[in-house]
DRENROKE-797095 format. One record per residue: x, y, z of N, C-alpha, C in turn; residue number from 1. Coordinates in Angstrom, 1 decimal, always signed. Each point is the difference from the previous one (the first is absolute). Layout:
! DRENROKE-797095
> n.c1,n.c2,n.c3,ca.c1,ca.c2,ca.c3,c.c1,c.c2,c.c3,nr
> X,Y,Z,X,Y,Z,X,Y,Z,NUM
...
***
This chain:
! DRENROKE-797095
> n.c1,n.c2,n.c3,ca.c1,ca.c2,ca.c3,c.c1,c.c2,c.c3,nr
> +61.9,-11.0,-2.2,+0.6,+1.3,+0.0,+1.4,-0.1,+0.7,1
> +0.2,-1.1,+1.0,+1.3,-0.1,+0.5,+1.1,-0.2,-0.9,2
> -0.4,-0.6,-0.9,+0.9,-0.2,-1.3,+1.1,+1.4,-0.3,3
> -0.9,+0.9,+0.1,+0.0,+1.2,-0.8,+0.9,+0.7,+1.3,4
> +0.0,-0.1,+0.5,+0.3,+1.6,+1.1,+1.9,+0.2,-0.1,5
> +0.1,-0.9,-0.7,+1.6,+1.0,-0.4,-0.2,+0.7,-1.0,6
> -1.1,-0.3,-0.6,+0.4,+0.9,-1.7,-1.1,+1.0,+0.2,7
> -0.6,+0.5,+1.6,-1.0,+0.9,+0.0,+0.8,+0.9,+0.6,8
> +0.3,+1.3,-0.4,+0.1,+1.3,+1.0,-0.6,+0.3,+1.3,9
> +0.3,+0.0,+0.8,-0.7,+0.6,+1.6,-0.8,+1.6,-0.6,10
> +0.3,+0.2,-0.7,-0.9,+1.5,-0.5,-0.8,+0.0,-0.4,11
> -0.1,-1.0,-1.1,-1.0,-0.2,-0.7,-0.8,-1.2,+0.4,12
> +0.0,-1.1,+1.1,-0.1,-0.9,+0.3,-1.6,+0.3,+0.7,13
> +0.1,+1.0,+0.7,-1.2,+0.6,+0.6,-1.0,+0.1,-0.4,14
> +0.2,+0.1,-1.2,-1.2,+0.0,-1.0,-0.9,-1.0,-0.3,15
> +0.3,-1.5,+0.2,-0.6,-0.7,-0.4,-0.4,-1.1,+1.2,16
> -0.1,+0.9,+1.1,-1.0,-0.5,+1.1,-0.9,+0.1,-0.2,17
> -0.9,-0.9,+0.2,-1.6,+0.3,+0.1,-0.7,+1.1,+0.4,18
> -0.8,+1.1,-0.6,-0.5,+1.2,+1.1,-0.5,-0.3,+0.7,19
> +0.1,+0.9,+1.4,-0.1,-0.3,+1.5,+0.3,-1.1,+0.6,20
> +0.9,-0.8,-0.7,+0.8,-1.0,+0.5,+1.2,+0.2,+1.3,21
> -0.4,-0.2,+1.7,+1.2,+0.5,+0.3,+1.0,-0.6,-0.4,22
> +1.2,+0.7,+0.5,+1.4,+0.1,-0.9,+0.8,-1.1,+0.7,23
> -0.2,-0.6,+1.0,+1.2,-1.2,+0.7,-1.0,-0.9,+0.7,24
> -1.2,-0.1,-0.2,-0.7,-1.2,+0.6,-1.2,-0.1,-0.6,25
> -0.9,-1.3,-0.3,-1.3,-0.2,-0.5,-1.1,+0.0,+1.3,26
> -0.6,+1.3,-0.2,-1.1,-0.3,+1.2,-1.2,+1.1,-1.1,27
> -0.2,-0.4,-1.1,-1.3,+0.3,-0.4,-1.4,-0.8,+0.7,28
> -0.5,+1.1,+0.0,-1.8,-0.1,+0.6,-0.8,+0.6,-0.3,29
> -1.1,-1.1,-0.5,-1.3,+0.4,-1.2,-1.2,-0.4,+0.9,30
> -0.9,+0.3,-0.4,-1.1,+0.0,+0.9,-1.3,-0.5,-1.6,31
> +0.1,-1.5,+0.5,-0.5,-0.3,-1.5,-1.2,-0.3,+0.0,32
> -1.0,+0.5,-0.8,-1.3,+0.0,+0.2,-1.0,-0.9,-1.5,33
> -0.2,-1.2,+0.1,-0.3,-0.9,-1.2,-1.2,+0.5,-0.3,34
> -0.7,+0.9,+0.5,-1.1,+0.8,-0.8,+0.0,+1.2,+0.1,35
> +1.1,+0.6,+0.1,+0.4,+1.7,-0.1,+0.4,+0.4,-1.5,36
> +0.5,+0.9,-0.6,-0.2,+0.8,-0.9,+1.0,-0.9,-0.6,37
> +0.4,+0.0,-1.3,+1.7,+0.0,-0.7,+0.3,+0.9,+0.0,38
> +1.7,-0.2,-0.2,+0.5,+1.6,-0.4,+1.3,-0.4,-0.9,39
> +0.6,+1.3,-0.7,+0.8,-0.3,-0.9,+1.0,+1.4,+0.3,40
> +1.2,-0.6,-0.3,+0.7,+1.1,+0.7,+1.3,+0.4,-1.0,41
> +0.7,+0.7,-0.4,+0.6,+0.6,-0.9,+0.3,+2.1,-0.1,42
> +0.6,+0.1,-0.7,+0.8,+1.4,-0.4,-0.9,+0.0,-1.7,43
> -1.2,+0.6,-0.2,-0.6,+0.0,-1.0,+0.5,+0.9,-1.0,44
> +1.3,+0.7,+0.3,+0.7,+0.9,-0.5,+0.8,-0.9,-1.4,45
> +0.2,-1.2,+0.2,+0.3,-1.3,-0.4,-0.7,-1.0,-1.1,46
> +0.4,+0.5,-1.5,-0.7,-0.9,-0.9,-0.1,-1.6,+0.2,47
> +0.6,-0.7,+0.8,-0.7,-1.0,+0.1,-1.0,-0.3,+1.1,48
> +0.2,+1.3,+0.6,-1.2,-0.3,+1.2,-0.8,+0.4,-0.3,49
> -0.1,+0.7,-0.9,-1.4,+0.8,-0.3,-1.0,-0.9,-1.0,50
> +1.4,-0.7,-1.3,-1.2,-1.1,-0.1,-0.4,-0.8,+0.6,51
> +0.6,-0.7,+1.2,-0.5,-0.7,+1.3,-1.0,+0.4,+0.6,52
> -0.1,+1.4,+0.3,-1.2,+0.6,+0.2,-1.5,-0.1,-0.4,53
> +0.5,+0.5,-1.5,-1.4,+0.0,-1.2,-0.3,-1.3,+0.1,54
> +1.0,-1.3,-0.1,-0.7,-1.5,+0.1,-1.1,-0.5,+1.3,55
> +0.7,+0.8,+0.9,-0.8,-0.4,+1.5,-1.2,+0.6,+0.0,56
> +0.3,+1.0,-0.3,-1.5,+1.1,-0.2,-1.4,-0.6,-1.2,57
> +0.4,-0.7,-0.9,-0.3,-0.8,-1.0,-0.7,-1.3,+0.6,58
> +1.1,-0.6,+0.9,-0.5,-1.2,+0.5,-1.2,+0.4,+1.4,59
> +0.8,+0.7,+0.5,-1.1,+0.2,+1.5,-1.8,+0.5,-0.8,60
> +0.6,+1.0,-1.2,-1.8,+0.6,+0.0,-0.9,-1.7,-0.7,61
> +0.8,-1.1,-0.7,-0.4,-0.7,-0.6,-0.9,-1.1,+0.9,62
> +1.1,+0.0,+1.4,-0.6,-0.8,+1.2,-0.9,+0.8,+0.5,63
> -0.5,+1.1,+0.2,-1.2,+0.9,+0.6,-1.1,-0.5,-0.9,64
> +0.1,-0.3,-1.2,-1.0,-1.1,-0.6,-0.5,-0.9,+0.1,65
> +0.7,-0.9,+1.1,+0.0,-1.4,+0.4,-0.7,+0.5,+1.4,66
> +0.4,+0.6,+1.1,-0.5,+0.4,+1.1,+0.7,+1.4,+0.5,67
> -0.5,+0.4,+1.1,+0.3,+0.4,+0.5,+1.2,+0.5,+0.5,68
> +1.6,+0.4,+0.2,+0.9,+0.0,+0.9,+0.5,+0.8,+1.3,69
> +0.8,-0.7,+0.1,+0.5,+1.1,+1.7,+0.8,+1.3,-0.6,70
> -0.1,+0.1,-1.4,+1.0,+1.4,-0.3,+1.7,-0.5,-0.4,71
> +0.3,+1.2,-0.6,+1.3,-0.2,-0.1,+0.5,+1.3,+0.0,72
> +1.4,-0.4,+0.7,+1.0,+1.2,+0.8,+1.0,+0.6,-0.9,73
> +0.1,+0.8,-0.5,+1.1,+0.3,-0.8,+1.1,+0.9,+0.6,74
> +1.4,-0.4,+0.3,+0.4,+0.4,+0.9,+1.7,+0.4,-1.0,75
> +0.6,+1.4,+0.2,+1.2,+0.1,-1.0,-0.3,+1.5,-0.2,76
> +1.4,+0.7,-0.2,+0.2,+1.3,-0.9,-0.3,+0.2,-1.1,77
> -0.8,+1.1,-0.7,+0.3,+0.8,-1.6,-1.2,-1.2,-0.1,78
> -1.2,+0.1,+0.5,-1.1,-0.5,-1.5,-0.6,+1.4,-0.2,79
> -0.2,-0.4,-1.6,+0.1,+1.2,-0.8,-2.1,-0.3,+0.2,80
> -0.5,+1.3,-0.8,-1.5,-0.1,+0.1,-0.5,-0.8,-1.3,81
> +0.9,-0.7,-1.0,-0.8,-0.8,-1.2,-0.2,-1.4,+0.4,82
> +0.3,+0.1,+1.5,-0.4,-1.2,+0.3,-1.6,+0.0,+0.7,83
> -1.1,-0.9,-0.5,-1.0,+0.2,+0.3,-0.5,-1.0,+0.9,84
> -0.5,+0.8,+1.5,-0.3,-1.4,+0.8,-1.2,+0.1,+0.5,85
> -0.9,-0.9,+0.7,-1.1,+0.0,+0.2,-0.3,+0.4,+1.2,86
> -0.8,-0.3,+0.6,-0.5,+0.6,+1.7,+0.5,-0.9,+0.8,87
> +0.0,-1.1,-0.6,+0.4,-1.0,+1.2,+1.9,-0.2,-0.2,88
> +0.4,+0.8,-0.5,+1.4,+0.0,-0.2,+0.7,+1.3,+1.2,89
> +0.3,-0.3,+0.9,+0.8,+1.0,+0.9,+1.7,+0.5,-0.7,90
> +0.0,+0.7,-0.5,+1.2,+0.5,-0.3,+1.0,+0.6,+1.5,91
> +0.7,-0.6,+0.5,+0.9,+0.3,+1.0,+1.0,+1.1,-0.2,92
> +1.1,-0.2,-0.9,+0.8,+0.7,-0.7,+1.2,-0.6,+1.1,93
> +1.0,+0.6,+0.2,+1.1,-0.2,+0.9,-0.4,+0.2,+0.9,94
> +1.0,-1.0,+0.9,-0.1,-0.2,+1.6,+1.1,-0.5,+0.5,95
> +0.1,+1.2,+1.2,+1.4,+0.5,+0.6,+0.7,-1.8,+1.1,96
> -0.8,-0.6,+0.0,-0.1,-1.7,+0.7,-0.6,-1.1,-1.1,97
> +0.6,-0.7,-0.7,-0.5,-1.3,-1.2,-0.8,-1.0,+1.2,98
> +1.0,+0.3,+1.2,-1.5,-1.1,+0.5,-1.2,+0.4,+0.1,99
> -0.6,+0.7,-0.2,-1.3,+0.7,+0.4,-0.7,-0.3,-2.1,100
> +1.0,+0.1,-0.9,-1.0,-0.9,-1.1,-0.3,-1.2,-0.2,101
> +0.5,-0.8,+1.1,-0.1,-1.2,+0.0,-0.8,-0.6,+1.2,102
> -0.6,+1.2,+0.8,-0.4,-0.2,+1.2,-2.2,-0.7,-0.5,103
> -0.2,-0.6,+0.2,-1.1,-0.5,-0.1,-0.5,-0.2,-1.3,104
> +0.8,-0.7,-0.8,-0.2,-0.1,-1.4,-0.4,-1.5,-0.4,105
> -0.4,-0.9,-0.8,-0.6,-1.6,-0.2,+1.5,-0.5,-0.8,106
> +0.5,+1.1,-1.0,+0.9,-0.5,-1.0,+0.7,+1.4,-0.9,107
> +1.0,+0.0,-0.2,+0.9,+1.0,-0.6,-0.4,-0.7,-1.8,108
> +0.0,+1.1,-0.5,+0.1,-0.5,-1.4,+1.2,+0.4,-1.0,109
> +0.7,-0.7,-0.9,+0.6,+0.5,-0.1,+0.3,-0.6,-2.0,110
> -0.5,+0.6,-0.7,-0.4,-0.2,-1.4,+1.1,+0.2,-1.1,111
> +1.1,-0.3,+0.4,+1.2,+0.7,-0.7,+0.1,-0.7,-1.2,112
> +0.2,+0.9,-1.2,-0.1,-0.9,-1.0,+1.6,+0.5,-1.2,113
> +0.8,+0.9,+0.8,+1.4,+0.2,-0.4,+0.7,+0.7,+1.0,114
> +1.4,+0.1,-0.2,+0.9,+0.3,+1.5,+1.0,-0.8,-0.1,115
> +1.0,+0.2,+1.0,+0.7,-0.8,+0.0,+0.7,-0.2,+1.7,116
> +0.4,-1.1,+0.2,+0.4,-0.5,+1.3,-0.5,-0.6,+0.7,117
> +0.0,+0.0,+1.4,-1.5,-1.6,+1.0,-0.5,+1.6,+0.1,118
> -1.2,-0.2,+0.2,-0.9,+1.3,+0.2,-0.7,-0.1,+1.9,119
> +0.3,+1.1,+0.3,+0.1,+0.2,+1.1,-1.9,+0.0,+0.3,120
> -0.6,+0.3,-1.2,-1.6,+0.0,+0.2,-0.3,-1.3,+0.3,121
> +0.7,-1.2,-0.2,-0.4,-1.2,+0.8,+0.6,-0.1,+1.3,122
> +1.2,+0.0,+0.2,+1.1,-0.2,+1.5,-0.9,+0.9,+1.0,123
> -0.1,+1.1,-0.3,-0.7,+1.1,+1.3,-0.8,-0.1,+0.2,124
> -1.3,-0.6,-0.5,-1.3,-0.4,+0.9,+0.4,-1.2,+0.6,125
> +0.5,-1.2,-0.5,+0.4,-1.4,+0.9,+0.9,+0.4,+1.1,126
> +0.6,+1.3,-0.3,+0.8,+0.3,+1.7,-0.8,+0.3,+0.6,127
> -1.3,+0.6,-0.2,-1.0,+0.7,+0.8,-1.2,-1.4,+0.4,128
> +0.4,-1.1,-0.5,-1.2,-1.3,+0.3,-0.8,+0.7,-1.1,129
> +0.1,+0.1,-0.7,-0.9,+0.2,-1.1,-0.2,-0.4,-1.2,130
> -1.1,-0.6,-0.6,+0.1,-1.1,-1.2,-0.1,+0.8,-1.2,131
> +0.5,-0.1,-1.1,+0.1,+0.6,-0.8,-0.7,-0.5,-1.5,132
> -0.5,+0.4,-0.9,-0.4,+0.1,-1.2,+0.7,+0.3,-0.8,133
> +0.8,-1.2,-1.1,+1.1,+0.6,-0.7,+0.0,-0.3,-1.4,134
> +0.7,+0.8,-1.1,+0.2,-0.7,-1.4,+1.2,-1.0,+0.3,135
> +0.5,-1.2,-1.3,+0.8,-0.1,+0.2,+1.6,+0.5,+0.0,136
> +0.1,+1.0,-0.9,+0.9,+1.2,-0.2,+0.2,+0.4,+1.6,137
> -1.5,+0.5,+0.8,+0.2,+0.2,+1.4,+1.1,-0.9,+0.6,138
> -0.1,-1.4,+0.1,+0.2,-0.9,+0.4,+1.5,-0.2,-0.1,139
> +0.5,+0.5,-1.6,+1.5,-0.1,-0.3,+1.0,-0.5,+1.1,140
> +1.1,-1.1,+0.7,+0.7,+0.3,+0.5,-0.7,-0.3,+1.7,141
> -0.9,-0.2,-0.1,-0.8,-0.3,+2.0,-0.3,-1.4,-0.1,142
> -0.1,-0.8,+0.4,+0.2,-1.5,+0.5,-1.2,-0.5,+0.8,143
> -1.3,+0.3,-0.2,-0.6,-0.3,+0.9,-1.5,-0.6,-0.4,144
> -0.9,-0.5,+0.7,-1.1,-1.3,-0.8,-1.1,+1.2,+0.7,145
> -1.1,-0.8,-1.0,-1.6,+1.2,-0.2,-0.9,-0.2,+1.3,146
> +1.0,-0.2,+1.1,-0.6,+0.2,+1.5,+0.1,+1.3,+0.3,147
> +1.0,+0.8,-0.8,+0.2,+1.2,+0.5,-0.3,+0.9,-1.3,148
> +0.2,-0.8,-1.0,-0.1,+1.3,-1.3,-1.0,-0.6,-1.0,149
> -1.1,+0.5,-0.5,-0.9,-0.7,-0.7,+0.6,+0.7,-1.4,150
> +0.1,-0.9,-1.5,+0.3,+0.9,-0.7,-1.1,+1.1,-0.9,151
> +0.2,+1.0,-0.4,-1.1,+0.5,-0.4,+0.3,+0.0,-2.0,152
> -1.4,-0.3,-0.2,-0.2,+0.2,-1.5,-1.4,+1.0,-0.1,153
> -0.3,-0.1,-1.0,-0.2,+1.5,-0.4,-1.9,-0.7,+0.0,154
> -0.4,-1.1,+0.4,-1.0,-0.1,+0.2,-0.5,-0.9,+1.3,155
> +1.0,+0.6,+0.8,+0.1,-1.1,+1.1,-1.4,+0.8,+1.2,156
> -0.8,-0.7,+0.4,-1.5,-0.1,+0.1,+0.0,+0.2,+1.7,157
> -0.6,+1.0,+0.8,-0.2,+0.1,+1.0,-0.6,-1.0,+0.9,158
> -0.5,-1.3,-0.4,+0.1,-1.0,+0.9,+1.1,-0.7,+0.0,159
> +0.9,+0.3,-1.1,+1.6,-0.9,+0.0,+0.5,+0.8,+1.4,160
> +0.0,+0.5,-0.1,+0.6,+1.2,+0.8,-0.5,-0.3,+1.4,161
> -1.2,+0.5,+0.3,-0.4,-0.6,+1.3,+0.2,-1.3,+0.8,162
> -0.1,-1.1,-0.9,+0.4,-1.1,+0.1,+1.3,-0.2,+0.6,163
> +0.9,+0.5,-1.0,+1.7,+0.1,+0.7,+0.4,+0.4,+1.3,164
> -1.2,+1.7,-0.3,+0.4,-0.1,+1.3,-1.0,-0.7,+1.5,165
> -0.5,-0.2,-0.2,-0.6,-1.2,+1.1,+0.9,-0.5,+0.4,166
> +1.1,-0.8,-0.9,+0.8,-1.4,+0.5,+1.3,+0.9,+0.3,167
> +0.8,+1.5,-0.3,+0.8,+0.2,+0.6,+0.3,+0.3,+1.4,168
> +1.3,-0.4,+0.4,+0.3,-0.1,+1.6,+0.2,+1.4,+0.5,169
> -0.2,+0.3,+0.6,+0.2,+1.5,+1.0,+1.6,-0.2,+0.3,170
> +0.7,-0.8,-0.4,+1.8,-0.1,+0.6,+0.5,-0.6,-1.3,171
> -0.6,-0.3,-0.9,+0.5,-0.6,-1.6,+1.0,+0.8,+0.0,172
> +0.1,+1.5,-0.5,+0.6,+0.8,-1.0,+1.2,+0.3,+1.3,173
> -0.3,+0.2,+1.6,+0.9,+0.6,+0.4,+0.6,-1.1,+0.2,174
> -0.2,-1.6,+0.2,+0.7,-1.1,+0.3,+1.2,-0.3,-1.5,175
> -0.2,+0.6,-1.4,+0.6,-0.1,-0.8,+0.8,+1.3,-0.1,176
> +0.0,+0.9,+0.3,+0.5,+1.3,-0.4,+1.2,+0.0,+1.2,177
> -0.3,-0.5,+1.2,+0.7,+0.3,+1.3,+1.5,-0.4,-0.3,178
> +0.0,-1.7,+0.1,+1.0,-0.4,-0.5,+1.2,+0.4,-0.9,179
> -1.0,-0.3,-1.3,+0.6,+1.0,-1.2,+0.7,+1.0,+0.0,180
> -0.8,+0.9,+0.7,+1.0,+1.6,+0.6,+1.2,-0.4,+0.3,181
> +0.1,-0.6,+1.5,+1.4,-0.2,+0.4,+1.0,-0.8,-0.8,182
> -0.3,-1.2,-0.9,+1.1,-0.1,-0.7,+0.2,+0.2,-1.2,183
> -0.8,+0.9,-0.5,+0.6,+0.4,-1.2,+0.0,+1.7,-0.1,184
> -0.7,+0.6,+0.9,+0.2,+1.7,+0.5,+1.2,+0.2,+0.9,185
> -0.2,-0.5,+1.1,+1.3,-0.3,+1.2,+1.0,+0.1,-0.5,186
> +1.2,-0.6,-0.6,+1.1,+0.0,-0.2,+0.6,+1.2,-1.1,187
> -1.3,+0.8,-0.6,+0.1,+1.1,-0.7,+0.0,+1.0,+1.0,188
> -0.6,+0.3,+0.8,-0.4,+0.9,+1.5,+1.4,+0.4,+0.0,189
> +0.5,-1.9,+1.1,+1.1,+0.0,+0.5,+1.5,+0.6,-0.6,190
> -0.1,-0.4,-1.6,+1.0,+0.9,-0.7,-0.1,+1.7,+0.3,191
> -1.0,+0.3,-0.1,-0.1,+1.5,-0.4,+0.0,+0.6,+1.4,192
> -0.2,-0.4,+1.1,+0.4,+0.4,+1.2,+1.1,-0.1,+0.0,193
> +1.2,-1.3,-0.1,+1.2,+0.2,-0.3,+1.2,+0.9,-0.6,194
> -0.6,+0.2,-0.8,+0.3,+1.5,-1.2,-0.7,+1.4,+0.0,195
> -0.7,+0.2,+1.5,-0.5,+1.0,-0.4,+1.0,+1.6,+0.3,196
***
């Protein structure tokens, strides 16, 4: 993104921080829980999130077949009611703090199967130390090995899953994400404070 910050507007530039990302330093904090609930997080107002939605919803009831789970969080504005979810599905809706949907979670999911740009549904749980579940479409544009992001396919089996996460590190996602921020978010900051 440093590349870019002459040919970004300071106006428009704002926009493409991470939500609840603070604005001039990385100090995201997740409270990550490898047998707590998933959650998936999005503006369901949003045709591609919504078929992101339907797929997760698809996949999660397919694993309740396999066993048991810790639930899943759905966390985001505008879900409409044709979306049908089960009992063990907590519907959140918006939340006035993003740390708090990422607050005791195993894994973010993030099922993207069109869109365009790095998608912030993978970056914002790894700020939060949180491992993520991703297509590769998710994946577009992020640089990182399946310590932190397992990829998901459309029959990917709740002991894969478990498994993974067994072996993930409680500092993996924020030891990769930390860095990252400062040199390739930093010098964009630094512009737009300059210009403001």
């Amino acid at each position: 993104m440093s590349a870019d910050e002459d040919y970004i507007s300071p106006a428009v530039a704002r926009f493409v921080i991470p939500n609840g990302a603070p604005i001039f330093e990385f100090t995201g904090k997740g409270k990550w829980n490898p047998i707590g609930p998933l959650v998936v997080v999005g503006d369901w107002a949003y045709p591609p999130n919504r078929q992101m939605l339907q797929e997760t919803i698809r996949w999660y009831m397919q694993c309740l077949t396999q066993k048991d789970m810790s639930g899943l969080n759905i966390v985001g504005p505008n879900l409409v009611d044709d979306i049908q979810v089960h009992e063990s599905i907590n519907v959140i809706g918006w939340v006035d703090d993003i740390t708090t949907a990422y607050s005791g979670v195993s894994a973010a999911l993030a099922f993207v199967s069109s869109g365009a740009g790095v998608k912030n549904k993978v970056l914002e749980p790894l700020s939060f130390g949180i491992p993520v579940i991703a297509t590769n479409e998710a994946m577009n544009g992020i640089d990182c090995d399946d310590s932190m992001v397992l990829e998901y396919r459309e029959n990917l089996a709740v002991s894969e899953v478990d498994a993974w996460l067994a072996g993930v590190s409680k500092y993996g996602a924020r030891a990769f994400i930390a860095p990252s921020w400062q040199q390739n978010l930093g010098p964009l900051l630094s512009h737009l404070e300059r210009h403001k």
